[in-house]
C-alpha positions as CSV (number, residue, x, y, z in Angstrom):
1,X,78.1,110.0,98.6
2,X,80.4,108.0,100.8
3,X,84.0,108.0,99.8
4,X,85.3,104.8,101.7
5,X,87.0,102.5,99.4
6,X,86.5,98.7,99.8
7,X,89.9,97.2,99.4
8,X,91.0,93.5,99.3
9,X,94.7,92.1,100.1
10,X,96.1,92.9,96.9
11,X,95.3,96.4,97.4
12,X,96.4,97.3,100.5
13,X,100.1,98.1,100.0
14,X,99.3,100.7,97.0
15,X,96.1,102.0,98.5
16,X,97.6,101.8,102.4
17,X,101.2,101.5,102.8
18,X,102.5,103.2,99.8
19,X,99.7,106.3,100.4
20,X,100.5,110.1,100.6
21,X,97.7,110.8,102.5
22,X,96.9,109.2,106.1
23,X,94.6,106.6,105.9
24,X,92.1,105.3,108.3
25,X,91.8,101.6,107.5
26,X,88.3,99.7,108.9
27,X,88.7,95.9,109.5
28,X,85.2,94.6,109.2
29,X,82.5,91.9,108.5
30,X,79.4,91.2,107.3
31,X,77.9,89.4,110.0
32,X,79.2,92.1,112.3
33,X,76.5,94.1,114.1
34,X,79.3,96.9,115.4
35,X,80.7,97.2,112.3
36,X,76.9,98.2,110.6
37,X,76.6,100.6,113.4
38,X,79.9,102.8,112.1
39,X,79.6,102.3,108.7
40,X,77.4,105.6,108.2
41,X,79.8,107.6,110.9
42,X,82.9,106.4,108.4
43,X,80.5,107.4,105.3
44,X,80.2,110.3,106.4
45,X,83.7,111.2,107.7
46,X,84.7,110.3,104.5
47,X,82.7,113.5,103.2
48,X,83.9,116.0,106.1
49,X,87.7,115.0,105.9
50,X,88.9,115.2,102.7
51,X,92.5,115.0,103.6
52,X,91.8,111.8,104.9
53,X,91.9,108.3,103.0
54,X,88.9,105.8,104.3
55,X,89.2,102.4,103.3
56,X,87.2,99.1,105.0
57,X,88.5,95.7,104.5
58,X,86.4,92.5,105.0
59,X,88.2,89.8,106.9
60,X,86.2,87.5,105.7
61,X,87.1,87.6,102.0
62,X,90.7,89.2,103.1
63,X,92.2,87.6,106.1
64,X,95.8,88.3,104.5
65,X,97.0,91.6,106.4
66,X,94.2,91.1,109.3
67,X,96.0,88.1,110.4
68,X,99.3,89.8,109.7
69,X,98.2,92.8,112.0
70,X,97.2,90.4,115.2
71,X,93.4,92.1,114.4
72,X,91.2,90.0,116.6
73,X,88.3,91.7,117.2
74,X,86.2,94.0,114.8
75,X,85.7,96.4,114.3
76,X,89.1,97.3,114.6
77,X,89.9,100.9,113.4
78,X,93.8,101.5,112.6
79,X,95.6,104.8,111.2
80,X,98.5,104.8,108.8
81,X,100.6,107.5,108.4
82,X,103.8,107.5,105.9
83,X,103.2,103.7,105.4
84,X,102.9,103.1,109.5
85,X,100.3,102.2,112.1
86,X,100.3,105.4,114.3
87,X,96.6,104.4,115.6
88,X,94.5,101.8,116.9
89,X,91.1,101.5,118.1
90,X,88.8,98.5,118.8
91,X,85.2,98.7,119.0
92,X,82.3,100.6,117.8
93,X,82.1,104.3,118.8
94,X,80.6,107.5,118.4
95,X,81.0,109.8,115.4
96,X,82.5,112.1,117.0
97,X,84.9,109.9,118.7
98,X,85.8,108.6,115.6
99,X,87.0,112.1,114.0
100,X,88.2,112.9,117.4
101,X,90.2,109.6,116.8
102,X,91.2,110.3,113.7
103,X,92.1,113.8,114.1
104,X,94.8,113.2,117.0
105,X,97.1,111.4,114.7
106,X,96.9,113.2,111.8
């Protein structure tokens, strides 16, 4: 059972910012066929890395910190770390580029 949490704007600086934990934050659409490609990788990871957070955000419905983060294309993978962007990836990839992703900044 996936553990990515679907956040919208109002969530972001409690779930995000304010978080103890790093946090891989997905920027995301409906319509996008990249972003359906990693879903199940991030589903996944979610499982496997516990000390993770794993949260998607729909630009669509939330266009609030996506505009304020210059995010322009999607899927657009960023990593917070004591309330900071530490890591930024654009594009679909791999599983195991993901966690190779996410593990070199964490």
């Amino acid at each position: 059972m996936s553990k990515v949490l679907h956040l919208n704007d109002s969530d972001f600086e409690n779930e995000v910012i304010n978080s103890d934990v790093p946090v891989l934050v997905d920027f995301w659409a409906t319509w996008c066929g990249p972003c359906k490609m990693i879903a199940p990788s991030l589903d996944e990871l979610s499982e496997e890395m516990p000390n993770v957070k794993f949260v998607k955000i729909d630009i669509d419905k939330n266009s609030g910190y996506a505009g304020q983060l210059g995010i322009m294309s999607i899927p657009t993978l960023l990593i917070y770390k004591n309330g900071e962007v530490v890591g930024k990836q654009v594009g679909a990839m791999p599983k195991d580029s993901i966690k190779n992703f996410i593990e070199s900044f964490i």
